[in-house]
N, C-alpha and C positions, 0 to 999 in steps of 0.2 A: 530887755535888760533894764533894770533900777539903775540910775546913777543919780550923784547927787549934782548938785549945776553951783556954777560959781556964785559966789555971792551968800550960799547957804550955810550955817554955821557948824560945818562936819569938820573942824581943826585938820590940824596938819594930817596928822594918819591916816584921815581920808584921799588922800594921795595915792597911800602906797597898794601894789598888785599883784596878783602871782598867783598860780594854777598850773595842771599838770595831771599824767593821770601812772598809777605802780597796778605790776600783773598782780593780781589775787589782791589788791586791798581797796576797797572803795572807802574813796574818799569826804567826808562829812566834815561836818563844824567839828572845832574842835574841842570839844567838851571833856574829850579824852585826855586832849593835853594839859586840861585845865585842872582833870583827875590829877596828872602826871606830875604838875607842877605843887599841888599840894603835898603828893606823898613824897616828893624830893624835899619839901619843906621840914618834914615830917623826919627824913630820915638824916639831910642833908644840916640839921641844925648841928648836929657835933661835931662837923668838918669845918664847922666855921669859914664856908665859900657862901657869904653875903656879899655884898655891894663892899668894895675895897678888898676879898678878899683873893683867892689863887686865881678864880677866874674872873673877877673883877670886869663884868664887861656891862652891866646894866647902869641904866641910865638913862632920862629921855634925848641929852644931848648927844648921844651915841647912836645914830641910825644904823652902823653897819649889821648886816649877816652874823649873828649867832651862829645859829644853826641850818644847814641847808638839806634839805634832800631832791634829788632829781634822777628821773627814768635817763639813762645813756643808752647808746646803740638798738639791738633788735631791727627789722627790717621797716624801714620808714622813708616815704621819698623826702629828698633834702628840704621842701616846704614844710610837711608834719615835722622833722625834727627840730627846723629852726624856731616852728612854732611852742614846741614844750615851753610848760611851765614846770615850778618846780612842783613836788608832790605838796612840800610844805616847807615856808622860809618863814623862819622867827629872830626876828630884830633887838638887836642887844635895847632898844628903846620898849620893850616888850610887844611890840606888833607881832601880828603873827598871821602871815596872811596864808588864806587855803582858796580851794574852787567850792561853791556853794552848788546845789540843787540844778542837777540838768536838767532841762527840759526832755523828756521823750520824744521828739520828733522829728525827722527825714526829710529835707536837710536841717540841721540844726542851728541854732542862731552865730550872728557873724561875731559875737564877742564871748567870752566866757563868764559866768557867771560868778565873779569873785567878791571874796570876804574878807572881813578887816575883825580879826578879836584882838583883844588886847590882858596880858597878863601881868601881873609887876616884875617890876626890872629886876628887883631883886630874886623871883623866881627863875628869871632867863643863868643867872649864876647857879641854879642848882638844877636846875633843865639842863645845862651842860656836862656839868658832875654825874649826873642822871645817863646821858647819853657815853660819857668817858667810861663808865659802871657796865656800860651794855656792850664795848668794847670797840668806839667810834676812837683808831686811832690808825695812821699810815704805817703801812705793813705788817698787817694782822696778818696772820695765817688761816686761811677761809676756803682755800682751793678751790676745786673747778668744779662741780657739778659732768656727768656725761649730759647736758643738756644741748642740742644745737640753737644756734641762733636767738637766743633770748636775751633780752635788756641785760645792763649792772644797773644795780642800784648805788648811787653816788652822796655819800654824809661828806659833807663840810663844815665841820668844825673849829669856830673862831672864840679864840679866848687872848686875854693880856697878854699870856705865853703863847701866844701865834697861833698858826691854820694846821688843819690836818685835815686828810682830804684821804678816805678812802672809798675802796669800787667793788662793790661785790657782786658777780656775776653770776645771774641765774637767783637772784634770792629771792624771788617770788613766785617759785617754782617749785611747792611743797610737795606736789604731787610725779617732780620730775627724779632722776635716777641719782642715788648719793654715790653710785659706784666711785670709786678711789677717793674718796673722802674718809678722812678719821674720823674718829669718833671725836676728837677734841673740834677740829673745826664744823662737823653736824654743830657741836655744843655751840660754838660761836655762833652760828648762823641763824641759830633759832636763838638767841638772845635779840639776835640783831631784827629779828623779826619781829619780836614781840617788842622793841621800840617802837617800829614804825607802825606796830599796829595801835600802841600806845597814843602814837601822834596823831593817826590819824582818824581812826574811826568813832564814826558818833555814839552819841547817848553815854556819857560821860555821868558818875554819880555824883559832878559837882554842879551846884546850881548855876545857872547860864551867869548870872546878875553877878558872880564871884570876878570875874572880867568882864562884865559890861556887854551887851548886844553886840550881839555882829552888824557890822554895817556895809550896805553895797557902796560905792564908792568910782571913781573914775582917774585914772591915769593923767600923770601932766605928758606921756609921751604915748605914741604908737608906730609900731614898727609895721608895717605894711609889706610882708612875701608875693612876690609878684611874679605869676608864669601866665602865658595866656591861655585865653578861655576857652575854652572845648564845649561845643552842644554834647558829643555824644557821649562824653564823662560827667558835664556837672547839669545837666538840664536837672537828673533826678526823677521820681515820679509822677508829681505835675507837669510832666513835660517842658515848655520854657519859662526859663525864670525871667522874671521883671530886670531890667535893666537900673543900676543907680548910678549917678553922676559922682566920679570921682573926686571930693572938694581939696585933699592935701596936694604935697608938695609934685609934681609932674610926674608921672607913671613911666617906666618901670625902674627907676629910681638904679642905684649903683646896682653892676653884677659883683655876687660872692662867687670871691677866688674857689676853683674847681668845682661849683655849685650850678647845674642849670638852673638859676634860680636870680632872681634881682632883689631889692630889698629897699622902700624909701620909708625915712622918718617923720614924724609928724609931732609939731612941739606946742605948746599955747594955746593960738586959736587957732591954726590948723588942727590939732588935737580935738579941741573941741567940734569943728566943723567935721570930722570921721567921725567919732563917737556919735554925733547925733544922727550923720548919714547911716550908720550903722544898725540904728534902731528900726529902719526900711529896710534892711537887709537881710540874709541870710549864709551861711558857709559857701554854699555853692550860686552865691549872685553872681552877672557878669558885670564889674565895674568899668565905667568908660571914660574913657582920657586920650583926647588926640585923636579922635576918630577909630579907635582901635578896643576891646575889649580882653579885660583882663580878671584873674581868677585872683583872690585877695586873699592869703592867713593872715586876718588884723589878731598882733603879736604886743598885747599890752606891755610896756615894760616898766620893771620894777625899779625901786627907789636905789639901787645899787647898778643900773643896767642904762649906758648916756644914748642907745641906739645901735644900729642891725648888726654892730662888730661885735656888741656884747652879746647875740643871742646861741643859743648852743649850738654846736657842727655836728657834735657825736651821732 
C-alpha cells in the first residue's frame, strides 16, 4: 500500500478514507462522478442550487458527508461487517473518497487500497440535486424484491435542509426476481441504479486533471477488529503466515455489545506505528500481543467516524 508520511506536503484531504464493496458494481476511480458532476452542472444551472443555494452545502470549511452510500446486511460475520466501507462518501468540502485497484492475491493485503479525488464544492450542491432527481429520498416506495438474503443498499443524503437516509433491498440484484413489484417502483429502482453506477464506475468521459489526481493517502485513525487467530482458517495457501508484532494500543481492545468480536483504536502515532506494521502484513496475519495471537480487520476510519462505536453493525 502507497501512503503518504507526515511531514509530506499532501494538505488536509490527505487525511480523509473510505472503501467498501456493492453486488454487481465494481468499484473504480471516479471519473464517472466527475462525468456526473458536470452534467449536473450542465442541467442543474436553472435550478439555481449553487453555493448559498437550496442545498447550500459546499464549501472547503464544511467537511461533513454530502452524500453517502454503503452495502448493509447479507450474510457477513460481525468482523467483515464491522469492517465495510462505504461504496462511496463525497464531502460537502468536495472530497470524495472511493477504494482504488485491488490487488489479485490470496491473502490480500492488510489495508485497502484507498483514494482521495476531489470535485468543487460547488458541484457537491448539484451532485445532490442530481441524486434527489434519482429519487434519494426517506420513504420511497421501492418494495421488496422475492430475493433471499441479499445486502440493502444505503443513500445518505445531507443538505442545509437535513439528512435523509434511504435502504433499498436487494438492489443490485438485476438478475434476481421482481415478482410483487410494480412497475412504478421496477422504475425507481433502476433509476436508483443507474446513480450508483454513475458514481461509481470508471472510465468517465471527463478528463482526470478536471478534479486533480487521485491520491493514496493514510488515516489519522485505525480501528483494529480483533477475534483470535485460527491456523486452520487463516494460514491460507502458503501454509503459515509470518507472524507481526502488534505496535497499537493493548490487544483485544473493548468487546462490541452482542458482537463476538473486540475492537481497539489507534490515533497519532500509534496510528502511524499500525499503518507501517501494516505494510509487513497481510489479511490473514497472526498479530501478537501479550503472548497471545490475534486475527486483525485493520478498519480505516473516515473523517466523520472518532472510533469502533462509529463503525457499522448492520
Amino acid at each position: 500500500m502507497v501512503v503518504h508520511r507526515r511531514g509530506e506536503p499532501v494538505g488536509r484531504s490527505a487525511r480523509l478514507i473510505g472503501m467498501t464493496t456493492w453486488r454487481g458494481v465494481r468499484i473504480g476511480f471516479v471519473g464517472s462522478l466527475l462525468l456526473l458532476a458536470t452534467a449536473c452542472a450542465q442541467s442543474g444551472g436553472e435550478s439555481g442550487e449553487g453555493p448559498g443555494g437550496p442545498a447550500g452545502v459546499g464549501g472547503p470549511d464544511q467537511p461533513g458527508v454530502a452524500l453517502r452510500v454503503d452495502q448493509i446486511g447479507g450474510f457477513l460475520d460481525p468482523a467483515d461487517r464491522l469492517g465495510r466501507l462505504p461504496i462511496i462518501a463525497v464531502y460537502a468540502s468536495g472530497e470524495v473518497i472511493t477504494q482504488g485497484p485491488q490487488v489479485a492475491i490470496y491473502p490480500g493485503p492488510a489495508l485497502p487500497n484507498l483514494q482521495l479525488h476531489r470535485i468543487a464544492p460547488e458541484d457537491v450542491d448539484r451532485l445532490i440535486a442530481r441524486a434527489r432527481d434519482a429519487g434519494v429520498r426517506a420513504g420511497a416506495d421501492l418494495g421488496r424484491p422475492s430475493v433471499a438474503d441479499a445486502p440493502s443498499t444505503r443513500f445518505t443524503l445531507s443538505s442545509a435542509s437535513g439528512t435523509e437516509v434511504l435502504e433499498v433491498y436487494a438492489l443490485g440484484d438485476t438478475d434476481g426476481s421482481t415478482d410483487g413489484l410494480t412497475e412504478a417502483q421496477r422504475t425507481a429502482r433502476e433509476k436508483l441504479r443507474n446513480l450508483l453506477t454513475e458514481l461509481t464506475e470508471p472510465g468517465g468521459l471527463v478528463e482526470a486533471d478536471r478534479a486533480g489526481a487521485a491520491e493514496p493517502y493514510r488515516p489519522e485513525g485505525v480501528a483494529a477488529v480483533a477475534t483470535p487467530w485460527r491456523a486452520d482458517r487463516n494460514a491460507g495457501p502458503a501454509g503459515q503466515q509470518p507472524e507481526v508484532a502488534w505496535p497499537g494500543p493493548a490487544l483485544p481492545g473493548a468487546s462490541l455489545p452482542g458482537l463476538d468480536v473486540h475492537c481497539v483504536e489507534a490515533h497519532g502515532a500509534d496510528a502511524d506505528a499500525v499503518l507501517a506494521a501494516a505494510e509487513k502484513a497481510n489479511a490473514n496475519t497472526p498479530w501478537t500481543a501479550g503472548g497471545k495471537r490475534w486475527q486483525l480487520r485493520l478498519r480505516p476510519l473516515l473523517p466523520d467516524e472518532a472510533g469502533c462505536a462509529d463503525l457499522p453493525v448492520e
